[in-house]
C-alpha positions as CSV (number, residue, x, y, z in Angstrom):
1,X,2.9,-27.0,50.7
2,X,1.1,-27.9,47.6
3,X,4.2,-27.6,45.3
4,X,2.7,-24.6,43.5
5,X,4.0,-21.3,44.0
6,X,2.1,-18.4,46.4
7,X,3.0,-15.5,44.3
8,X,0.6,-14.0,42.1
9,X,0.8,-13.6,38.6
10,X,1.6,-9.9,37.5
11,X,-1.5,-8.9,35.5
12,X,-0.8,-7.7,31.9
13,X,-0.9,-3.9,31.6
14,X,-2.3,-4.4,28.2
15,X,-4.7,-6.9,29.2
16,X,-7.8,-6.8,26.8
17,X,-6.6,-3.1,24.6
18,X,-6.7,-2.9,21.3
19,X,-3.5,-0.5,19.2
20,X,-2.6,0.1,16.2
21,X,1.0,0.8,15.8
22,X,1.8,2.5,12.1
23,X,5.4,2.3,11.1
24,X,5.1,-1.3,13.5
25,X,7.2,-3.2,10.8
26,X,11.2,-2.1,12.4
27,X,12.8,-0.2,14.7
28,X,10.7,1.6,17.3
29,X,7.5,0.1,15.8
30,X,8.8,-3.3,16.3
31,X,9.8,-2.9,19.6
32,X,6.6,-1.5,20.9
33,X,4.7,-4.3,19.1
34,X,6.5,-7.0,20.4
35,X,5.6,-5.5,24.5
36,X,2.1,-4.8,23.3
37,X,1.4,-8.2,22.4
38,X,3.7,-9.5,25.6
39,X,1.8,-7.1,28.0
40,X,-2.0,-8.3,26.6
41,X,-2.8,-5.9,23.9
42,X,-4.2,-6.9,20.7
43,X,-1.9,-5.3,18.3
44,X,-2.6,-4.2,14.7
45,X,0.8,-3.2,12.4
46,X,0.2,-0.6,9.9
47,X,3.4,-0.2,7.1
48,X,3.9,-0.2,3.7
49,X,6.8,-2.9,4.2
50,X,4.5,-5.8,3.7
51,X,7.5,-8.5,4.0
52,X,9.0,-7.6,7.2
53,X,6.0,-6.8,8.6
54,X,4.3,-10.2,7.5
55,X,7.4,-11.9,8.8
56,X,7.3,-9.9,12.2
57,X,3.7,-11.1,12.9
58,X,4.3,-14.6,12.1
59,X,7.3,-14.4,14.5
60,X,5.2,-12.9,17.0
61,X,2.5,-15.3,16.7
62,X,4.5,-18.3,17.4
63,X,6.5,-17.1,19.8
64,X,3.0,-16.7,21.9
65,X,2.0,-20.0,20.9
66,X,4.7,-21.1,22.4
67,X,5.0,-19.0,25.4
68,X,0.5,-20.3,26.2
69,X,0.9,-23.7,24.6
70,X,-2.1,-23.5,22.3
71,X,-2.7,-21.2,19.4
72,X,-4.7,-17.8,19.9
73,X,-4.5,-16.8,16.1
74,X,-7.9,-17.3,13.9
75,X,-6.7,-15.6,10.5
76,X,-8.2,-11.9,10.8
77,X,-10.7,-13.0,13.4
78,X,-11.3,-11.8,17.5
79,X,-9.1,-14.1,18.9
80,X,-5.8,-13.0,17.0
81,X,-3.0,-11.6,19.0
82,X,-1.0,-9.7,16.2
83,X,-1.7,-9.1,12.6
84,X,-0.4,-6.9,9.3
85,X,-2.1,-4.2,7.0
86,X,-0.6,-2.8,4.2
87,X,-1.3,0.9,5.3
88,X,0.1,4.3,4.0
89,X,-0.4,6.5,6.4
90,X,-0.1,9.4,4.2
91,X,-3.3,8.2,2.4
92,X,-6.6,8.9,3.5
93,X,-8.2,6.3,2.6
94,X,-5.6,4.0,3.6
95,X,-6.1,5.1,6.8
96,X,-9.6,5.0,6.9
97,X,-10.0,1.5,5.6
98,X,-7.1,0.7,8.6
99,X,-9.5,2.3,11.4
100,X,-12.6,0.7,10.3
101,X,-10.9,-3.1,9.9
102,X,-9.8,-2.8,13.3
103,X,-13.7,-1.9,14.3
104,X,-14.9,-4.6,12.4
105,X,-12.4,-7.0,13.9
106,X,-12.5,-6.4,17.6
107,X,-15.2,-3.9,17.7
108,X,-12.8,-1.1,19.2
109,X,-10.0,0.7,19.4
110,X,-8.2,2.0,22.4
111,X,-4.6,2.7,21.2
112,X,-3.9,4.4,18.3
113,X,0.6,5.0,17.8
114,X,1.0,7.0,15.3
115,X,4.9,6.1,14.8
116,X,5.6,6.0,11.3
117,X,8.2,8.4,10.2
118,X,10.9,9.2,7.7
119,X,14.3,11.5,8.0
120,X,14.1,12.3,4.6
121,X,17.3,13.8,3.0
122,X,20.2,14.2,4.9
123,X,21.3,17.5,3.7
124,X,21.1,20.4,6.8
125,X,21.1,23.3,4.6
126,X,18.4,25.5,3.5
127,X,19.8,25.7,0.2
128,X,20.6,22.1,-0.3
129,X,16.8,21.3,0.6
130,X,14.4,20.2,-2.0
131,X,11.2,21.2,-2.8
132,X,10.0,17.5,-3.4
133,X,12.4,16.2,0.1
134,X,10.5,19.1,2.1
135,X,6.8,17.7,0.5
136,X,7.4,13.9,1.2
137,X,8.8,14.3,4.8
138,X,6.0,16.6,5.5
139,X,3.4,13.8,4.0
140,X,4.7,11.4,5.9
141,X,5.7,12.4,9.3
142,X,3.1,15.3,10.0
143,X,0.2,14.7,7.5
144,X,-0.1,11.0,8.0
145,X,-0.1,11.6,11.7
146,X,-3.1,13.9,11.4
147,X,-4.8,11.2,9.8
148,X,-3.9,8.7,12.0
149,X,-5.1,10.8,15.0
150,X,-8.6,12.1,13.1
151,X,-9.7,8.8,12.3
152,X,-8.7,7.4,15.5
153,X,-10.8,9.9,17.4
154,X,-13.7,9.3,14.8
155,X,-14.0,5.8,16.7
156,X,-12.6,6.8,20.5
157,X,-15.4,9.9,21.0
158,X,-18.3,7.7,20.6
159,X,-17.1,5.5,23.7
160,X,-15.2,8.7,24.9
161,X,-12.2,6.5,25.9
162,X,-8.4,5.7,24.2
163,X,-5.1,7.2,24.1
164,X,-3.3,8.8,20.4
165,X,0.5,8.4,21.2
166,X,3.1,10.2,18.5
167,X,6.3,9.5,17.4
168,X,8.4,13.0,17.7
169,X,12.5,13.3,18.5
170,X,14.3,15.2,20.4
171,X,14.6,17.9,17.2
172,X,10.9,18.8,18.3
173,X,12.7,20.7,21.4
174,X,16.5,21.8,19.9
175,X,17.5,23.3,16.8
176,X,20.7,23.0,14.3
177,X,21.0,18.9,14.8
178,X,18.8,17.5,12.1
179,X,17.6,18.4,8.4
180,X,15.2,21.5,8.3
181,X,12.2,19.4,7.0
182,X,12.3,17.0,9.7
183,X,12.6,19.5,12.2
184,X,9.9,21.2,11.4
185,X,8.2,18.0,10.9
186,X,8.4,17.3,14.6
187,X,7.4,19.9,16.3
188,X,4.4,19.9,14.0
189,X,3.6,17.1,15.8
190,X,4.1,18.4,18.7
191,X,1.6,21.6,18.3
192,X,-1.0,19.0,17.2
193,X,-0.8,16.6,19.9
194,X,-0.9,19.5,22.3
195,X,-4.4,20.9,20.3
196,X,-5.4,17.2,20.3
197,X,-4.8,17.1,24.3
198,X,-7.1,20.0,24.6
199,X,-9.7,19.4,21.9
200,X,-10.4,15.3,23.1
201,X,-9.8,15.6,26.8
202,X,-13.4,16.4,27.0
203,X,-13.6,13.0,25.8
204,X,-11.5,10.9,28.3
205,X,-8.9,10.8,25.6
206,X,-5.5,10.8,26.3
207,X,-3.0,12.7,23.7
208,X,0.8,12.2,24.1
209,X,4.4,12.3,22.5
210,X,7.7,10.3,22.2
211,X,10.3,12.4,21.9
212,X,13.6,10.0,21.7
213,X,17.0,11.2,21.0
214,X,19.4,9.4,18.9
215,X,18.8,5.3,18.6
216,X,20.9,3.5,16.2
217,X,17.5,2.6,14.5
218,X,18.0,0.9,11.1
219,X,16.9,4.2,9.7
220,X,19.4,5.9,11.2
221,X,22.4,2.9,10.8
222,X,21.7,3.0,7.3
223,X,21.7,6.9,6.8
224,X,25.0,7.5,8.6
225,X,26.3,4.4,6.6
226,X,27.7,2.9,9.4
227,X,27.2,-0.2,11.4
228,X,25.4,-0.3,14.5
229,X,28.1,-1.0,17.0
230,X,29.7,2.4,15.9
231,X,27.0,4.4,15.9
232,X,26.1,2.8,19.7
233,X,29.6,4.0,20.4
234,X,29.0,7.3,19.2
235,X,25.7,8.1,20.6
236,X,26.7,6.8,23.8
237,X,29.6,9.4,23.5
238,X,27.3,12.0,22.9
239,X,24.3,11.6,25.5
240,X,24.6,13.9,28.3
241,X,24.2,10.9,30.2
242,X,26.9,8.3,30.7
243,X,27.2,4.5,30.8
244,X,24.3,3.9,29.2
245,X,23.1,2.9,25.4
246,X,20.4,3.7,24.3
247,X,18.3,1.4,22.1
248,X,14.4,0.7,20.7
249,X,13.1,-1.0,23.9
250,X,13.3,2.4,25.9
251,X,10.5,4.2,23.3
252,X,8.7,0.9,23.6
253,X,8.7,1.0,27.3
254,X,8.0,4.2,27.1
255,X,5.1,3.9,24.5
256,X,3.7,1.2,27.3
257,X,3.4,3.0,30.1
258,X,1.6,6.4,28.2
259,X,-0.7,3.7,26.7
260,X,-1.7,2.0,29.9
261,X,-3.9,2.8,33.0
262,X,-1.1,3.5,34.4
263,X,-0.4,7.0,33.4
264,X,-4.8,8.1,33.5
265,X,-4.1,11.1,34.6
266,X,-0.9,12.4,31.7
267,X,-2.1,13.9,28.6
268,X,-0.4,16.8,26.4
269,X,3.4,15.7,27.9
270,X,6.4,15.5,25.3
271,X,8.1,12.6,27.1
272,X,11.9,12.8,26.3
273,X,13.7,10.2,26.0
274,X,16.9,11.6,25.6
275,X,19.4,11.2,28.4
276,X,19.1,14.3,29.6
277,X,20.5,15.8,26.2
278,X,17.3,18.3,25.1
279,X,18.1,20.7,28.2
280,X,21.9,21.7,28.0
281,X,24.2,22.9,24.7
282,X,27.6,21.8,25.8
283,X,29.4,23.8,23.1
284,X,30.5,26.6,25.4
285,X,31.9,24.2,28.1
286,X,33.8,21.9,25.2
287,X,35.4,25.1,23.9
288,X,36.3,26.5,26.7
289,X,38.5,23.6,27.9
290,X,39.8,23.3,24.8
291,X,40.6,26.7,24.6
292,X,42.4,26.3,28.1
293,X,44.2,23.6,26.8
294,X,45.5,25.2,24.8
295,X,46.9,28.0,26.4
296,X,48.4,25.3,29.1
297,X,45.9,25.8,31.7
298,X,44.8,22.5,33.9
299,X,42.2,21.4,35.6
């Protein structure tokens, strides 16, 4: 015995990619950007929240430092692991300029997450929408990943190689839970990743979706005005399956596996992430025992 351990490393699943990850600054962005980086990839964060996402780099950064005991960032060059553009996605030539930096910095690009996304007013009802509400949401969540994805594939065809992930929800497959505009918003992206599968699969590129159920996100914390341990609580309540709370790391994980070599052979899937909550209504069953409860019946 040598004193040095027989087991192989486990190789990155990441190793030597390239992403982009738009809305990368918080929530499911951040999450995914953090496993990127730990899993190999080289990871560019798109936002328009240029001090959290400046902040979330630099933590990144020298968290790997630490972890390989030398430094791997160059300032904007090859050899960095993680870096920031101010980027919105609902801007063409935003997006554009975000494509062609990333060409010009590593020469490729073989991940493009298209995660970026607003809920937009909270009001359910079609008379309590706004005209203005209805444009912005639409902007930001359906025209901004049209972008993302065109200009993506303007750079992936050439090597006919890379993999356009989306951020969608749960609403992209049920009705009557979320605001009209982001409803439609969602399974807008849904009919374009499913064209997109069909259009670049010729290609060799992969086109997929995220479709997560609730996750107290900071968007979400801060829309139902609650704190984060109550709205765990009441999502955990809520999920169809029991026991377990769901958080950011599972879209992350999630995002990982569609992204690597692992999955070669999925494109055009809506993977739910959901507990189980997208394929049953559990109205009927919740009145009915109520109902017998009522009358005195048991169980």
């Amino acid at each position: 015995m040598n004193g040095k351990s027989s087991i192989a490393p486990i190789a990155k699943r990441l190793k030597g990619k390239v992403a982009i990850i738009t809305g990368g600054a918080g929530g499911f962005g951040e999450a995914t950007a953090r496993l990127f980086v730990q899993q190999g990839a080289k990871v560019i964060i798109a936002d328009v929240q240029d001090e959290k996402g400046v902040a979330l780099c630099n933590e990144i950064m020298a968290s790997s430092t630490m972890a390989n005991g030398h430094h791997n960032i160059n300032n904007g060059h090859e050899g960095e692991t993680i870096s920031y553009v101010h980027c919105n996605i609902s801007d063409e030539t935003d997006m554009k300029n975000l494509i062609d930096l990333t060409i010009s910095t590593y020469g490729k690009l073989d991940i493009m997450f298209s995660n970026a996304g607003i809920s937009g007013d909270l009001n359910s009802t079609i008379l309590g929408t706004t005209n203005e509400n209805f444009k912005k949401v639409f902007d930001v969540n359906v025209y901004g990943g049209f972008l993302g994805a065109k200009h993506a594939a303007r750079v992936m065809i050439p090597r006919k190689s890379g993999v356009i992930l989306f951020t969608a929800s749960l609403a992209s497959v049920i009705g009557g839970q979320s605001p009209h505009a982001y409803t439609m918003s969602k399974h807008a992206i849904i009919g374009l990743m499913k064209n997109l599968c069909v259009e670049l699969g010729q290609y060799g590129i992969r086109v997929n979706a995220i479709s997560p159920g609730g996750v107290a996100t900071p968007i979400l914390v801060n829309a139902l005005g609650m704190d984060k341990k109550t709205v765990d609580e009441l999502l955990c309540e809520a999920t169809v399956l029991k026991g377990v709370t769901p958080d950011v790391e599972d879209v992350a994980n999630a995002a990982l596996y569609l992204a690597s070599d692992e999955s070669k052979f999925v494109s055009g899937v809506n993977f739910m992430i959901d507990g189980g909550s997208g394929i049953t209504n559990p109205s009927f069953s919740f009145v009915l025992q109520n109902f017998l409860a009522s009358q005195g019946y048991t169980s």
